[in-house]
N, C-alpha and C positions, 0 to 999 in steps of 0.2 A: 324181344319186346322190352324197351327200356324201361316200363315199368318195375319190371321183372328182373330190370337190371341193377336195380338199388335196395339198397338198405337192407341186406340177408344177414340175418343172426343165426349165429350157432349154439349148437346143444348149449345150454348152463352149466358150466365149471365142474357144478358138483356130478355129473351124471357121467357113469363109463359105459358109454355106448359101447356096442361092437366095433362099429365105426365112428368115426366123427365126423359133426357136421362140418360142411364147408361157412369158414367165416369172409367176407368182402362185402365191398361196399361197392360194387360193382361185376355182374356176372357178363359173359362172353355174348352180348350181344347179336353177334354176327353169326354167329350157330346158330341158335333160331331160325335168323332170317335164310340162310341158308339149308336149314333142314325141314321146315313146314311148310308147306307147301303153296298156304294162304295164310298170312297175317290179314288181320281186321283191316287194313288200309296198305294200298301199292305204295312202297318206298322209292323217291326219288333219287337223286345224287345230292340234293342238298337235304335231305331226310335222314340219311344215315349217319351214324354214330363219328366224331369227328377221328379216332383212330383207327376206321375203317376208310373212310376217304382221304386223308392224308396222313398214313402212320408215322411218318417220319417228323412232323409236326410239332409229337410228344415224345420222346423217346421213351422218357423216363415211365409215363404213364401207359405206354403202350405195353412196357414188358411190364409192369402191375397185373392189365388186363388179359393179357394172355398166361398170368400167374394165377387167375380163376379157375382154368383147366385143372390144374395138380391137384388130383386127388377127388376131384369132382364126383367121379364113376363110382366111388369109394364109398361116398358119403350115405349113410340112412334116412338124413333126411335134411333140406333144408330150407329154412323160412323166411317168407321173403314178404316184406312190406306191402302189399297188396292185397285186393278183393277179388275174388273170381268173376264177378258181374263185369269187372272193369273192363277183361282181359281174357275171355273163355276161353279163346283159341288157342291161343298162347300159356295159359295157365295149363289149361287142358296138356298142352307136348310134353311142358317141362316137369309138368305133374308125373310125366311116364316115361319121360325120358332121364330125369334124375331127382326123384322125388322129389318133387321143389313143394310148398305147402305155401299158401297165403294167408297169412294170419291177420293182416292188417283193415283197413290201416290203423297205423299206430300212434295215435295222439294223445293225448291226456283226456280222461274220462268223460271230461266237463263239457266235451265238444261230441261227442256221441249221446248225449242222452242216456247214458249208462248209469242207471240207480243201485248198480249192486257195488261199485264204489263210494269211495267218498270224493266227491264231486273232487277236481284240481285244477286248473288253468295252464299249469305250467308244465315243461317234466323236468322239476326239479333243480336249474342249474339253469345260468345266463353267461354269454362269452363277454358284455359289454353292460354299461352301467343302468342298472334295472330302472333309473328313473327317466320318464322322457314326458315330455309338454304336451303327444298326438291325442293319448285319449281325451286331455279336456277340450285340445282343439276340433278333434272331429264329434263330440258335442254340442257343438253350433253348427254342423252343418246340414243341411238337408239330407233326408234319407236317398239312397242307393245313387249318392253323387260322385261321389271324390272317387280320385283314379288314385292308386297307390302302388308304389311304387318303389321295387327294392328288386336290385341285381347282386343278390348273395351273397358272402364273406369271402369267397378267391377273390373272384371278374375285377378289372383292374381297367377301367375304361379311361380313354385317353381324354387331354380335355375339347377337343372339336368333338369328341362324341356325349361328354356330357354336357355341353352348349345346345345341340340340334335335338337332346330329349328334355332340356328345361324347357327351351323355348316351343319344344310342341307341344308340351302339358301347357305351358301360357296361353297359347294360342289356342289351345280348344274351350278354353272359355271354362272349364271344369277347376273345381277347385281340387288340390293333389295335394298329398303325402308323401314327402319323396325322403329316402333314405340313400344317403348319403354316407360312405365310413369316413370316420376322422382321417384317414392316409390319404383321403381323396380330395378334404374340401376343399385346400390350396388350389387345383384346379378351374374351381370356380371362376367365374370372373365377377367384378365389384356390379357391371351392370346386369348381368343375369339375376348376379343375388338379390339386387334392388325391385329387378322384375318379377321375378319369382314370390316376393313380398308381397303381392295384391291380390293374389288366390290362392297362395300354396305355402306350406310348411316346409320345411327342409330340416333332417337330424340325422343324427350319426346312427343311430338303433332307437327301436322301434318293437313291442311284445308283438310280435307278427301275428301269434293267435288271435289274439284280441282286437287287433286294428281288424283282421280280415270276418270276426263276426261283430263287429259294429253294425248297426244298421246302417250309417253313413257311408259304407264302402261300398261303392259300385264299378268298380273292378281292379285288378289286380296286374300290372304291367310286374311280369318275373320273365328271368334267366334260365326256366323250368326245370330249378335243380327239385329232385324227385321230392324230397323234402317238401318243400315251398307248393308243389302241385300239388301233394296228399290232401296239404291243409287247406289249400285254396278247393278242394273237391268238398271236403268234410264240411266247410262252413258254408260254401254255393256261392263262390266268389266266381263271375266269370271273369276270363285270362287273356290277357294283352299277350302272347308268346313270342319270346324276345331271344333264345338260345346264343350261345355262344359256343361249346365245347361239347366233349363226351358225349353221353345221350341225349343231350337236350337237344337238339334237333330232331331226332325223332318222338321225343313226348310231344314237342311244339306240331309237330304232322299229324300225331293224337287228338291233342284239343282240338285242332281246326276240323281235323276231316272223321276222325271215329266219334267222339264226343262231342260235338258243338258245343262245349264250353267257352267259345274264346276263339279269338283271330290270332293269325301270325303274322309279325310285323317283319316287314321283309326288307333287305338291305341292297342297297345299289352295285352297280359293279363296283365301286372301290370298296368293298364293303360295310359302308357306315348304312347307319339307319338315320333318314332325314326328319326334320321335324314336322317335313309336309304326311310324311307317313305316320308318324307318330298321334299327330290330331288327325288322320285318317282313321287311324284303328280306335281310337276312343272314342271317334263321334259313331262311329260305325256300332261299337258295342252298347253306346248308351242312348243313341238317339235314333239309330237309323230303324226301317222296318220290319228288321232284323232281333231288335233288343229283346224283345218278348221273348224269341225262340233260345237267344242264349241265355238269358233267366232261366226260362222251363228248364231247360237241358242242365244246367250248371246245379238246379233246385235236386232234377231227377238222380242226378248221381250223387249228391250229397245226401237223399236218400236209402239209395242202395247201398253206400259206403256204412251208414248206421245201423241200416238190419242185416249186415252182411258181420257187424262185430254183437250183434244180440244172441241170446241163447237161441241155438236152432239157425243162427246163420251161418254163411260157409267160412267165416274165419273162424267164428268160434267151435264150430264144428272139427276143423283140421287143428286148433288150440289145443280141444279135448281128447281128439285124439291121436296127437303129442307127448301131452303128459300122460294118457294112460298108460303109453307104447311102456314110459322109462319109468314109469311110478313104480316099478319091484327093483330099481338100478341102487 
């Protein structure tokens, strides 16, 4: 379960474990699904993990992810971005099959409701220039509107596919936030951008925490890099699921069919995503008769994500005892 496949941290430096934990930023996906017997949702062929459906695809990235194995069995304990509410069953194997623990999710204080720090916004460090125009843009605009929109720091889209996702944001009549990296904008073209000017913003970077608990964001079109899903769960952003790669096909199977947070935009035989699907899936998440239900759902586990890091919940539970296991080390 690709939840379970991202963002695992190991023991801290200073502790001599017996063993050590396993560190990666992606764990062996395809164990799971081949060793439990029921995952929370039936995996399709366009559902599983991209270098499990075409390994050769990645080279490079595939012997990474079969470099999570080494030493796995070895390991005392390892922690892995996630909440047990999210992911029982799953949580549950790995829990026993290699002590996996969920500590998450991991966000900066200020988005859990967490009074025993001191409130933060950020964790500390930005890859891209911290000033940007959205939050006083998306201050004029009506609550739980704008679609926003950001395909992560790799995804490298060509420009016929970022043509058919301006012009579907145009066409569904919603005003957008769309992020944009500087290596990309040259792609644009002169009449999109002119288009794109009558309801939507366009920037290179964007405080993602911040735009997605704006009141004015009403959903969140991602690449459902695990990252970008935590925070769109913590703040109750429902999710356009947009995948390209690695596990994001399978989180994208997550939102639609285990959590009702969010639809999945789905791509044609040649594989692009048109702009007729694109004003499908927004109108569909914010207008159709459906909206209520992705609200509630997207509300309810942004919930569970926050009592799940409070005292006496299951990440902080498995936190506490973490550190008690290594506090004599």
């Amino acid at each position: 379960m690709r939840q379970l496949d991202r963002q695992i941290y190991n023991t801290p430096g200073g502790f001599k474990s017996p063993n050590r934990s396993r560190v990666s930023c992606a764990t062996p996906f395809y164990y799971c699904r081949n060793h439990v017997s029921t995952l929370s949702v039936e995996l399709g062929p366009e559902d599983v993990p991209s270098f499990v459906k075409a390994p050769e695809s990645y080279p490079p990235f595939l012997e990474a992810v079969l470099g999570q194995f080494d030493g796995l069995e070895d390991a005392d304990d390892v922690l892995v971005n996630s909440f047990q509410e999210l992911e029982p069953k799953e949580a549950d194997y790995l829990a026993s099959a290699w002590r996996f623990k969920t500590v998450g999710p991991t966000v900066p204080s200020f988005y859990l409701d967490d009074d025993r720090l001191q409130p933060n916004k950020n964790y500390g460090f930005n890859i891209s220039d911290s000033t940007s125009p959205c939050l006083a843009w998306l201050d004029n605009q009506p609550p739980c509107s704008v679609v926003y929109a950001s395909y992560g720091t790799v995804a490298d889209l060509d420009p016929t596919q970022l043509d058919e996702l301006g012009n579907g944001f145009c066409n569904s009549g919603k005003p957008f936030l769309w992020v944009v990296r500087s290596c990309n904008e040259h792609k644009l073209s002169e009449e999109l951008r002119d288009k794109c000017k009558e309801r939507g913003l366009i920037v290179s970077w964007c405080p993602q925490l911040e735009v997605l608990s704006h009141k004015a964001t009403g959903c969140f079109l991602t690449h459902c890099g695990w990252n970008s899903t935590t925070e769109a769960i913590v703040t109750g952003v429902p999710l356009l699921a947009m995948p390209q790669w690695t596990d994001q096909p399978t989180t994208a199977k997550y939102i639609e069919s285990a959590w009702g947070n969010g639809v999945r935009v789905r791509r044609d035989k040649e594989g692009m995503v048109r702009k007729e699907e694109v004003e499908r899936c927004i109108r569909e998440v914010l207008e159709s008769e459906r909206k209520a239900d992705y609200m509630k759902n997207a509300n309810r586990w942004m919930k569970k994500a926050k009592e799940a890091m409070k005292k006496g919940g299951s990440s902080y539970n498995n936190i506490v005892e973490f550190a008690s296991k290594y506090a004599s080390y």
